[in-house]
C-alpha positions in Angstrom: -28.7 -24.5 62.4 -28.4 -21.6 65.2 -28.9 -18.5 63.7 -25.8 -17.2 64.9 -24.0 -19.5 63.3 -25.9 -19.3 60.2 -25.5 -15.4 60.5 -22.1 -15.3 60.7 -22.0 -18.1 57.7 -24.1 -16.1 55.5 -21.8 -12.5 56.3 -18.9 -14.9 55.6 -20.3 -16.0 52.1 -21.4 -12.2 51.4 -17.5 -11.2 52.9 -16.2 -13.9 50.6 -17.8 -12.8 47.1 -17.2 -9.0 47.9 -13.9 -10.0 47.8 -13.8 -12.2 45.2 -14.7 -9.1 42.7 -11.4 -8.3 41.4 -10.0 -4.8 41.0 -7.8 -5.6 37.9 -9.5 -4.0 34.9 -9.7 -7.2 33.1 -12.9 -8.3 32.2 -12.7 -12.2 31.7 -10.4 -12.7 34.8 -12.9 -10.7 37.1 -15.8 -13.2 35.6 -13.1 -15.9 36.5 -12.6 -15.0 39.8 -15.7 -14.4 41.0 -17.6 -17.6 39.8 -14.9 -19.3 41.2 -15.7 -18.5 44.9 -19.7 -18.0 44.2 -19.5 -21.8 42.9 -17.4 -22.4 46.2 -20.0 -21.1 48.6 -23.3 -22.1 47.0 -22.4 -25.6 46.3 -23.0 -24.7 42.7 -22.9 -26.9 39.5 -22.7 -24.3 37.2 -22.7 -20.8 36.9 -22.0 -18.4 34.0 -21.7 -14.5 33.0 -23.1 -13.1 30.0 -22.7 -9.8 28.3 -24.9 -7.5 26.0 -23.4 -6.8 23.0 -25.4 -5.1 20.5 -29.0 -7.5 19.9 -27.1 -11.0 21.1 -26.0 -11.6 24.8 -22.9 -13.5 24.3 -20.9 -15.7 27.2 -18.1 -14.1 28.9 -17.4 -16.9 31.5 -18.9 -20.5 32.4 -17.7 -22.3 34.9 -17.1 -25.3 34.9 -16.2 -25.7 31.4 -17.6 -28.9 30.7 -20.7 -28.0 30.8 -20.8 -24.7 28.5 -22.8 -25.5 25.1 -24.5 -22.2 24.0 -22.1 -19.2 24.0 -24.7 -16.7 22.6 -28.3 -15.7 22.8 -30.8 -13.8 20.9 -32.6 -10.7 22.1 -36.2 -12.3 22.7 -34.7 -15.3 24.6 -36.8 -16.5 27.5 -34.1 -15.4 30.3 -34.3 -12.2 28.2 -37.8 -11.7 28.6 -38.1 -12.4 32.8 -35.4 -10.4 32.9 -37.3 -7.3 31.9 -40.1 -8.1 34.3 -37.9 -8.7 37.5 -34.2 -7.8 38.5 -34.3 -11.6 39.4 -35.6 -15.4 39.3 -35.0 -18.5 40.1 -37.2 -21.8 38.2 -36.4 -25.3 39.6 -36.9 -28.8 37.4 -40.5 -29.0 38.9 -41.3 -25.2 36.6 -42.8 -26.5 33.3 -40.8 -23.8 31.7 -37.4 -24.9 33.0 -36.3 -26.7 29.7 -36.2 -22.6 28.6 -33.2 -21.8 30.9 -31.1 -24.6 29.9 -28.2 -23.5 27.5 -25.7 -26.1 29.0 -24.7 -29.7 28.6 -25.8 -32.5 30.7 -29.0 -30.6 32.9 -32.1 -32.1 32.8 -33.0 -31.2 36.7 -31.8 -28.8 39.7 -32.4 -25.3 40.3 -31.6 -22.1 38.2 -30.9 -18.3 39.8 -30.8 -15.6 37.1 -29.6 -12.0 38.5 -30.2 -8.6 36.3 -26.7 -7.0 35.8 -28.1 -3.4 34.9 -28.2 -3.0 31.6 -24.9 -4.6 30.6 -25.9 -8.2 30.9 -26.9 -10.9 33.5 -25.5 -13.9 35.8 -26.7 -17.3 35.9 -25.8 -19.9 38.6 -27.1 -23.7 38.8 -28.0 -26.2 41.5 -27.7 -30.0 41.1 -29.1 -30.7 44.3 -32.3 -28.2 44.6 -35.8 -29.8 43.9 -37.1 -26.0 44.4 -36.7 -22.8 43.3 -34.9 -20.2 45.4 -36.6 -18.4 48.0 -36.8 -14.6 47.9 -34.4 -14.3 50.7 -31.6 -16.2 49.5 -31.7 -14.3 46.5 -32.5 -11.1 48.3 -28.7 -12.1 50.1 -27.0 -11.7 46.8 -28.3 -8.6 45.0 -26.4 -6.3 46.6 -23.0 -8.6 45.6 -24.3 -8.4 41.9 -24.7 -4.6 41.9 -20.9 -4.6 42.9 -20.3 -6.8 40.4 -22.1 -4.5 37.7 -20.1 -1.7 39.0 -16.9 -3.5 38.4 -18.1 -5.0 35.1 -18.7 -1.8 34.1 -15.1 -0.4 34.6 -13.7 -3.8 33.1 -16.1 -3.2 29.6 -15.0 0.7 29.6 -11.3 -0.5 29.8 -11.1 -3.0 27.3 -13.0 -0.1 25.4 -10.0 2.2 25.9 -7.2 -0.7 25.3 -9.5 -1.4 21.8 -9.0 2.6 20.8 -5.5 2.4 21.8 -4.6 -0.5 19.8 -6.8 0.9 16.9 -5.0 4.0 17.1 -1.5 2.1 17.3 -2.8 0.0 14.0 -3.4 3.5 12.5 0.5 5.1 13.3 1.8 1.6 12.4 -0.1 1.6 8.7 1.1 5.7 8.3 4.0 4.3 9.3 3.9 1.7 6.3 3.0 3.8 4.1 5.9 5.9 4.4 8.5 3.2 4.2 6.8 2.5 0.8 7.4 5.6 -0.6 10.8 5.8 0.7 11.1 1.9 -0.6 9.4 3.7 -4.1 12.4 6.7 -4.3 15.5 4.3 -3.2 14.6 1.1 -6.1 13.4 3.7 -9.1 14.9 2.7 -12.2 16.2 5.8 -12.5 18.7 8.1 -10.8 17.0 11.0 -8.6 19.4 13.2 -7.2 18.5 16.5 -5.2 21.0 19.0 -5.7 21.6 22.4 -3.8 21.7 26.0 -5.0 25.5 25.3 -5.3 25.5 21.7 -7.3 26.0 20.0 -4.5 24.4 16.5 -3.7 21.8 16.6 -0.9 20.0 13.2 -1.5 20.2 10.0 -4.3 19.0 6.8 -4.7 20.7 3.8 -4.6 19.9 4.1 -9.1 21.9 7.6 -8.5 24.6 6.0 -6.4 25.2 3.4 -9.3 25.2 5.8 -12.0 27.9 8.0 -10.6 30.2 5.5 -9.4 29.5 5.9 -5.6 31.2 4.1 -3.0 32.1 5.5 0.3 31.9 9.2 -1.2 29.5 11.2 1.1 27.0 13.0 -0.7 27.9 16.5 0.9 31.1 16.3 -0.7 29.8 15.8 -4.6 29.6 18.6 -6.9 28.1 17.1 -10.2 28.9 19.7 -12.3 32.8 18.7 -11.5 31.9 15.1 -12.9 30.5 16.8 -16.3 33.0 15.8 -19.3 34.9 18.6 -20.4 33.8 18.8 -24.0 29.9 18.9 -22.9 30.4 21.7 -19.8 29.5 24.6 -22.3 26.1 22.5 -23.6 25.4 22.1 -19.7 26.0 25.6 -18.7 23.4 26.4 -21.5 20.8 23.9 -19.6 21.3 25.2 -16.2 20.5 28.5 -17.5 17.2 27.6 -18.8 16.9 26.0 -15.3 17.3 28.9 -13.6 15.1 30.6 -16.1 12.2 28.5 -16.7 12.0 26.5 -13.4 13.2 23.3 -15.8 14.6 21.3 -18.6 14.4 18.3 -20.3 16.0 16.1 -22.5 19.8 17.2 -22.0 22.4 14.6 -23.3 26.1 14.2 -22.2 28.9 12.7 -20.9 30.3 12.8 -17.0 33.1 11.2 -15.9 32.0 8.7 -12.7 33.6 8.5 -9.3 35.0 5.0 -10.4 36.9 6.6 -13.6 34.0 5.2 -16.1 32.8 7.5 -19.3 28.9 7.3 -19.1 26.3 8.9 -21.3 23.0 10.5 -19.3 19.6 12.4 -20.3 18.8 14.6 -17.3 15.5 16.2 -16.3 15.3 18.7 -14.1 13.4 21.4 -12.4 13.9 23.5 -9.3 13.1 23.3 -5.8 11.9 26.7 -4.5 11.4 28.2 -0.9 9.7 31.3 -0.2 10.0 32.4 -3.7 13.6 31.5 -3.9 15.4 28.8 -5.7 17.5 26.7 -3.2 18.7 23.5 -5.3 17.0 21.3 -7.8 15.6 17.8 -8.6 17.3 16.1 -11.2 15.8 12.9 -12.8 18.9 10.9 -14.0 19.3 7.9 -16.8 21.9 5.7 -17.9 21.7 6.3 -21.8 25.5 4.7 -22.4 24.5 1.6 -23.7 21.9 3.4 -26.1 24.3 5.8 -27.3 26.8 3.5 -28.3 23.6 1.3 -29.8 23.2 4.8 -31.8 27.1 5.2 -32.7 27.3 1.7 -34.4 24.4 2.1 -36.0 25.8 5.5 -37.5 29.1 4.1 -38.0 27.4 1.1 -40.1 25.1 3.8 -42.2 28.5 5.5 -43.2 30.2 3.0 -44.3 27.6 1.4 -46.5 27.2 5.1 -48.1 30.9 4.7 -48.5 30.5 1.5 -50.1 27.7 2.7 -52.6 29.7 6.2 -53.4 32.4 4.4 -54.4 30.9 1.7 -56.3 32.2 -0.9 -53.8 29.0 -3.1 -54.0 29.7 -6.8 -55.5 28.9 -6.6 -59.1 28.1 -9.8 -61.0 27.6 -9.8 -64.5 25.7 -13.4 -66.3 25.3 -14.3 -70.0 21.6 -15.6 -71.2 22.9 -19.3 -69.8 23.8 -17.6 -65.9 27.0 -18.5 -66.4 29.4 -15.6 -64.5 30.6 -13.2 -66.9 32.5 -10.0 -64.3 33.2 -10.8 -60.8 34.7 -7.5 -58.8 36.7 -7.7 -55.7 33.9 -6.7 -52.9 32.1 -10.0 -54.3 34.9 -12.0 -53.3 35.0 -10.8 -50.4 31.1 -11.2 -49.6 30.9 -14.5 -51.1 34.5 -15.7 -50.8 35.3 -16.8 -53.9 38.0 -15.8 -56.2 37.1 -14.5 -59.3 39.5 -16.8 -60.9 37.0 -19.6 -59.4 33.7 -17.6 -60.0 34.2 -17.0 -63.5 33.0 -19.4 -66.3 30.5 -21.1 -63.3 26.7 -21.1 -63.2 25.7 -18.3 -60.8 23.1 -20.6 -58.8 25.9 -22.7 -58.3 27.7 -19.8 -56.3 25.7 -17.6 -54.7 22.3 -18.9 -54.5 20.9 -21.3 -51.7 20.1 -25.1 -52.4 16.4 -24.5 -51.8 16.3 -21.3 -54.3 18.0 -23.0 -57.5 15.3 -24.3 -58.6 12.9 -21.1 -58.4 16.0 -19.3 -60.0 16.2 -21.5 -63.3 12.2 -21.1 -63.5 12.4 -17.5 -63.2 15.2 -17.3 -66.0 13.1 -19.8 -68.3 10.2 -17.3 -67.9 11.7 -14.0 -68.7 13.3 -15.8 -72.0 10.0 -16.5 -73.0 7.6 -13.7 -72.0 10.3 -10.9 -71.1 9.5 -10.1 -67.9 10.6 -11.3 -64.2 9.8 -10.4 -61.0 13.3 -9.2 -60.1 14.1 -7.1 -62.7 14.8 -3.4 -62.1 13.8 -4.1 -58.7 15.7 -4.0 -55.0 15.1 -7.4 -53.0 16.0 -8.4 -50.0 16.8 -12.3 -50.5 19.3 -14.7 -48.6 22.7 -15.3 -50.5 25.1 -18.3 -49.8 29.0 -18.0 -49.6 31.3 -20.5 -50.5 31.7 -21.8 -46.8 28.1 -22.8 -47.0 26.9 -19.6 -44.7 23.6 -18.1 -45.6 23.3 -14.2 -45.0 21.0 -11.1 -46.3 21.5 -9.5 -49.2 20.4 -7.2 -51.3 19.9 -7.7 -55.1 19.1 -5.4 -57.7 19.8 -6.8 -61.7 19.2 -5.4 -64.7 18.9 -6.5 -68.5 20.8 -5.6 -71.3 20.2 -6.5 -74.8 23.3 -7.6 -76.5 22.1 -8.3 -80.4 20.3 -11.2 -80.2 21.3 -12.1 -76.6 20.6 -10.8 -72.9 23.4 -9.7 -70.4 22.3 -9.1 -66.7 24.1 -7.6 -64.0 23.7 -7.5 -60.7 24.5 -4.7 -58.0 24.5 -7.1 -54.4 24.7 -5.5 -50.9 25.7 -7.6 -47.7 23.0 -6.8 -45.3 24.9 -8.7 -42.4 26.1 -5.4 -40.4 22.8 -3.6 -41.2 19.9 -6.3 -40.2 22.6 -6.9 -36.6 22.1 -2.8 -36.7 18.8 -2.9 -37.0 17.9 -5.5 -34.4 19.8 -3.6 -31.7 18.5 -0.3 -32.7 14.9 -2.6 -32.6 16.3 -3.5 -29.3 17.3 -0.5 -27.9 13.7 1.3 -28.2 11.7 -1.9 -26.8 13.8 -1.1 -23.8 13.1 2.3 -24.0 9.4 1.9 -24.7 9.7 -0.7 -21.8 10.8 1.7 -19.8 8.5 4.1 -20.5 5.6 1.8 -19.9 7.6 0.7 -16.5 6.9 4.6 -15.1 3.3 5.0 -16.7 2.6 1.9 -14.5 4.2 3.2 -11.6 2.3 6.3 -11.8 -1.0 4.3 -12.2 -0.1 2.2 -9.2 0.9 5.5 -7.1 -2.7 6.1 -7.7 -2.5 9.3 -9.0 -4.6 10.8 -11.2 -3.4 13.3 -14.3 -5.7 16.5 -15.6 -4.4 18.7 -18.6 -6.2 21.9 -18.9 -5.1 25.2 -21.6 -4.9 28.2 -20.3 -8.9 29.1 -20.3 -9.2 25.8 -17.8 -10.7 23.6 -20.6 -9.6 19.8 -20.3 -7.4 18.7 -23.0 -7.0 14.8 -21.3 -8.3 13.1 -18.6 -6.2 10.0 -17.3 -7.3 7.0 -16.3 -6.8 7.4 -12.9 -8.1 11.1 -12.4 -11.4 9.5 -14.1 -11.3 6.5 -11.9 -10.8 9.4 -8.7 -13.8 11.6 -9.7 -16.4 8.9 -11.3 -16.3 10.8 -15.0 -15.1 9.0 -18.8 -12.5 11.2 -20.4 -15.5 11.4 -23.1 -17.8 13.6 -20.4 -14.9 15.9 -19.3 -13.1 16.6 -22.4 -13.8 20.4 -23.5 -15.7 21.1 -20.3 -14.1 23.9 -17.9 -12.3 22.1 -15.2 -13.0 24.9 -12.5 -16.9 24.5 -13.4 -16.8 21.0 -12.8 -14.6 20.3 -10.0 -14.2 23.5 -8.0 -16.2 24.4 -4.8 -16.8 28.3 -4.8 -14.2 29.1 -1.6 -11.2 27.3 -3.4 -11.9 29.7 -6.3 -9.0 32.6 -5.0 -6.6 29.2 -4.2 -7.3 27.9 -7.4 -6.8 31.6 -9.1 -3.3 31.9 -7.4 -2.1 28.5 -8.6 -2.8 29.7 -12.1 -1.1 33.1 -11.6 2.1 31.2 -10.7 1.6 28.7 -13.1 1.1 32.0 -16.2 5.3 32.7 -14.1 6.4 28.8 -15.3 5.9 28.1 -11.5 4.6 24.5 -9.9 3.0 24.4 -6.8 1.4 21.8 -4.4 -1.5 22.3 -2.8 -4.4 20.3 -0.7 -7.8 21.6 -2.1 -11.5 19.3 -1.7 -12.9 18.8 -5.6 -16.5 17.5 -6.4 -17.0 13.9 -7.9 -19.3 12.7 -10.5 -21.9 12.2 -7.5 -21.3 15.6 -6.3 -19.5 14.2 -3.0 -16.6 16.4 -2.1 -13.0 14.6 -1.6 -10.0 16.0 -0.8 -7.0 15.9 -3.0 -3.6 17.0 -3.1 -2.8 18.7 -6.5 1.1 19.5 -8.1 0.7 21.7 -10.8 3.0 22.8 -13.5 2.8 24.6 -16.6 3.3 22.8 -20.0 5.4 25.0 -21.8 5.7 25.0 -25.8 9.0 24.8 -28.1 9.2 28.5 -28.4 8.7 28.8 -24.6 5.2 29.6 -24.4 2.4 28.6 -21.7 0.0 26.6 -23.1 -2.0 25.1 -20.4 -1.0 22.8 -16.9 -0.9 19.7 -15.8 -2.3 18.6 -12.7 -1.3 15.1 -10.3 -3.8 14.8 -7.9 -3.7 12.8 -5.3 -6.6 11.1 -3.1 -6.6 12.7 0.6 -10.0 11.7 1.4 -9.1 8.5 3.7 -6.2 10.6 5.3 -8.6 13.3 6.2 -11.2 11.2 7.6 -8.4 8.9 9.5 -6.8 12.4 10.9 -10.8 13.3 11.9 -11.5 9.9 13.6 -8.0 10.0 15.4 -9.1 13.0 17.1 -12.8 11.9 17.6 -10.9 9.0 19.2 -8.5 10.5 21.3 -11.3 12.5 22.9 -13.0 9.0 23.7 -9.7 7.9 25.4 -9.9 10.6 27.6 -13.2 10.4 28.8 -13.0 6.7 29.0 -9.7 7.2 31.1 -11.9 9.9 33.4 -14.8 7.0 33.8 -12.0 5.0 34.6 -10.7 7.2 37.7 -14.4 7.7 38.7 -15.4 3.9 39.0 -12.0 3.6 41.4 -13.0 6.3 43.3 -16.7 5.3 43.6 -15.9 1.8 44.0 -13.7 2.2 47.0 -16.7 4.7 48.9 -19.1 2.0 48.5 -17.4 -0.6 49.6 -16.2 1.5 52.9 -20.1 1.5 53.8 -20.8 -2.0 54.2 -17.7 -2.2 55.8 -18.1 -0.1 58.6 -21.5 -2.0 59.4 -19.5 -5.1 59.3 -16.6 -3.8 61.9 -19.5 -2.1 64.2 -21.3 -5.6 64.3 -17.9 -7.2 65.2 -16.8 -4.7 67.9 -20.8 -5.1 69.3 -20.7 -8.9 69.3 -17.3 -8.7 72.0 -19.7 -7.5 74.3 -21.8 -9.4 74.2 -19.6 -12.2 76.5 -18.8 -14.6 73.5 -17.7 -17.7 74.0 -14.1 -18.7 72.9 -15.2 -19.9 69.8 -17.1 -17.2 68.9 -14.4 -15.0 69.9 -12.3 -16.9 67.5 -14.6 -16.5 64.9 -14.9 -12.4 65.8 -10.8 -12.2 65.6 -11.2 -13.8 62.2 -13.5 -11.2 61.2 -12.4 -8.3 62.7 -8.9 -9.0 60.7 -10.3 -9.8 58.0 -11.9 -6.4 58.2 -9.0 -4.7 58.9 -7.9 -6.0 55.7 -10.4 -5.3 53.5 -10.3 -1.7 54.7 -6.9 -1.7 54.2 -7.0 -2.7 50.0 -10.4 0.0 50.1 -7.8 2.6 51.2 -5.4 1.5 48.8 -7.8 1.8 45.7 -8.9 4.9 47.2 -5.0 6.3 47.3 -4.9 4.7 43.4 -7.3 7.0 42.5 -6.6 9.9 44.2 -3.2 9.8 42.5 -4.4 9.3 38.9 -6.8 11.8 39.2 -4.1 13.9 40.6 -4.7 14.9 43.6 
């Protein structure tokens, strides 16, 4: 070939892979391109880029496809190890150890080229139609194209660095986020009403619980007073409560009646306690239930009690009165109405003929046969609780006392029966009425354990008293190991001791607080909590010790920590960034020039007018390559800003 030709081929193929390393910041696309043209203008089979991470080089691009097999190798690979003897090699089909550089499908012969790039990987190309190895110079030609391709690698590896922070730092925000959407999610679907209240009475905030209990439609919270909704005949007992409020910080356990938006009479317990700032009270947070349904539960249930104390004051049971043979003797008005017979029809009958169920007649004529012969029965002068019968064939409760009376030689017995209908219905929705409570209850201790938040009582010396689950499950103790243990000695570095002395001060006032201390665990680690405190306050008003919800801060902390560490990685990832551009575009320039001198040199050197063709291609060509260096040269300029 004439060696101006083969120059000018050779600048060409040199021209054509400088260009064909991309400037976009995308690692896998750069690969992409640049294989593409090196395969183009060295005839190649096969050629790949792989890339260090940690002890495995892994493969960012093959090309072509079809022929890509291992996608990862181990640190003391053969490449691996020539590679830390020489920046490059090439082993042909004839090389006894050529079966080591095969990672691919379908080579058993040709020629392999392995460039060193730095330290962040290497490139591998592939000749079907070599018998020999490279020569020197031929790989010589390409070095300097891998070092740029290094240099852009580089930049493409620190940006997809910087995208991976970003998006791990978006992930973060979004999962914050979250979490505050569940706790908003947590206040708006609580059983229970919880309505903030200003220093006036006015509403500032409820829950959709709230907004159901008071009848609320299109009302506007601003515009609600609730102590206008109180019923008139409990105002004074609420005027008494709001006085402790504003005395004690809170109160519990208040019971009354308001009158709802929508015109309804509804029974609530409230709960309050204050909302303080700077030392002053500014409104309050009320804990609301719905208590109608128990109270009238409670009212029937009263209402039954009276009027079966009515019933036994005035002798209003049934009384039935049976000679030695159970034949009905007396027969008083409340026993026709509880068994429904007249006593036209119930006198002169047997009495397990009237009262008493199929299945217990028998037992009945046993039990009479007995006491005639030994003088005793298991009834006698005793209250049962037994099922009677009336005459429409109904079984109910009763109960049955009798008693014997001698009569000469003969035995009357009368017996005092009680309709247990109304009470046993009483009963069962009183029974009812406190498995919803106590299911209710247990619904809020489980929300509290899932809220993860763990509970600490201390007296007023700082000796735990109770240890919840959670708090134990926080800090690694059993309640067994803390209980009567000081809770500052266990738990409390030395610099949160004046914090920790303040809280208590407040707490001696009947003030809460909230505060974000670090504790120790069992393991002696240090975590980071966030404590509400309040006092627990006796019957007669007296402090006797606090109770403490903490809650786990550690992750936050070290989250808010490794945002920062991250952010300052961004940024100096983001300078690297401008610095490569900026670099990148100088380095080029240099070659450049050489090329556009050689080109201006060779028109005077009277070329012919093919070669002059070949000169405008390159000169233009040039040009534009200068051109995109100048751009990317302006790029940085202006994001570095200058």
């Amino acid at each position: 070939m004439n060696p101006q030709v083969k120059m000018l081929r050779d600048i060409s193929m040199v021209y054509e892979l400088s260009l064909s390393i991309g400037t976009a910041l995308d690692l896998n696309e750069n690969c992409k391109g640049f294989l593409k043209v090196l395969n183009s203008q060295k005839e190649l089979a096969f050629s790949s880029i792989w890339i260090k991470r940690g002890d495995v080089f892994e493969l960012v691009e093959g090309m072509p496809e079809f022929r890509v097999k291992e996608i990862s190798i181990k640190k003391g690979h053969f490449i691996l190890k020539k590679l830390n003897k020489t920046p490059f090699f090439s082993l042909s089909s004839k090389d006894k150890e050529f079966k080591k550089m095969v990672l691919e499908n379908d080579i058993s012969e040709g020629t392999f080229g392995v460039f060193k790039l730095g330290e962040i990987g290497f490139l591998k190309i592939f000749n079907l139609k070599r018998t020999e190895a490279y020569e020197l110079q031929e790989m010589t030609q390409l070095v300097a194209v891998m070092e740029k391709l290094r240099i852009s690698l580089e930049g493409s590896i620190a940006h997809r660095k910087y995208s991976e922070e970003i998006e791990a730092r978006l992930n973060t925000q979004d999962q914050l986020l979250k979490t505050n959407l569940r706790y908003k999610d947590l206040f708006e679907n609580m059983y229970d009403a919880l309505i903030i209240l200003d220093e006036k009475g006015r509403l500032k905030s409820i829950n959709d619980a709230g907004k159901k209990i008071l009848g609320m439609t299109t009302e506007k919270a601003s515009d609600i007073s609730l102590g206008e909704l109180v019923h008139p005949d409990d105002r004074e007992n609420s005027l008494a409560f709001i006085k402790q409020l504003n005395k004690d910080g809170f109160y519990s356990g208040y019971e009354g009646r308001i009158k709802t938006l929508d015109g309804k009479v509804k029974w609530v317990q409230v709960n309050s306690n204050v909302i303080k700032r700077g030392g002053k009270i500014v409104g309050s947070r009320d804990i609301v239930r719905d208590i109608t349904n128990q109270k009238e539960a409670e009212d029937k249930i009263q209402k039954n009690e009276a009027r079966l104390r009515q019933i036994i004051d005035s002798a209003l049971d049934a009384i039935i009165s049976i000679n030695d043979r159970g034949i009905v003797t007396e027969w008083n008005k409340p026993a026709e109405t509880i068994f429904e017979f007249t006593r036209k029809e119930a006198i002169g009958t047997s009495l397990h003929n009237l009262i008493i169920p199929e299945k217990y007649r028998k037992a009945h004529q046993e039990g009479m046969k007995k006491f005639f012969k030994t003088g005793h029965g298991p009834v006698l002068n005793n209250r049962i609780e037994i099922t009677g019968v009336k005459k429409s064939g109904v079984e109910f409760p009763i109960e049955l006392s009798i008693t014997d009376v001698k009569d000469g030689d003969t035995y009357k017995f009368n017996s005092f029966v009680r309709d247990l209908t109304e009470q046993k219905k009483a009963e069962k929705e009183l029974l009812f009425a406190q498995n919803a409570i106590k299911k209710s209850e247990e619904k809020y201790r489980g929300i509290i354990e899932n809220m993860e938040l763990g509970l600490l009582e201390v007296d007023t010396q700082q000796t735990i008293v109770r240890a919840y689950d959670k708090f134990c499950e926080l800090t690694g103790y059993t309640e067994e190991e803390l209980l009567g243990k000081n809770a500052e000695k266990v738990f409390l570095p030395k610099e949160y001791i004046p914090v920790m002395a303040q809280q208590e001060s407040d707490r001696e006032k009947g003030n809460a607080g909230v505060y974000e201390i670090q504790i120790f665990n069992k393991k002696g680690e240090r975590i980071w909590v966030l404590i509400s405190g309040a006092p627990i306050i006796d019957s007669e008003g007296n402090t006797t010790g606090s109770l403490g919800i903490h809650y786990d801060l550690t992750a936050r902390k070290k989250l808010e920590d490794d945002l920062s560490k991250a952010k300052q990685e961004a940024e100096l990832a983001r300078l690297a960034e401008q610095q490569f551009l900026a670099n990148m575009s100088h380095e080029i320039r240099t070659p450049m020039n050489a090329v556009i001198g050689m080109t201006n040199l060779l028109y005077k050197t009277n070329p012919s007018n093919e070669q002059k063709e070949f000169l405008d291609i390159l000169g233009f060509s040039a040009d534009n390559l200068m051109g995109l260096i100048d751009n990317i040269l302006d790029i940085s300029k202006i994001e570095a800003g200058k």
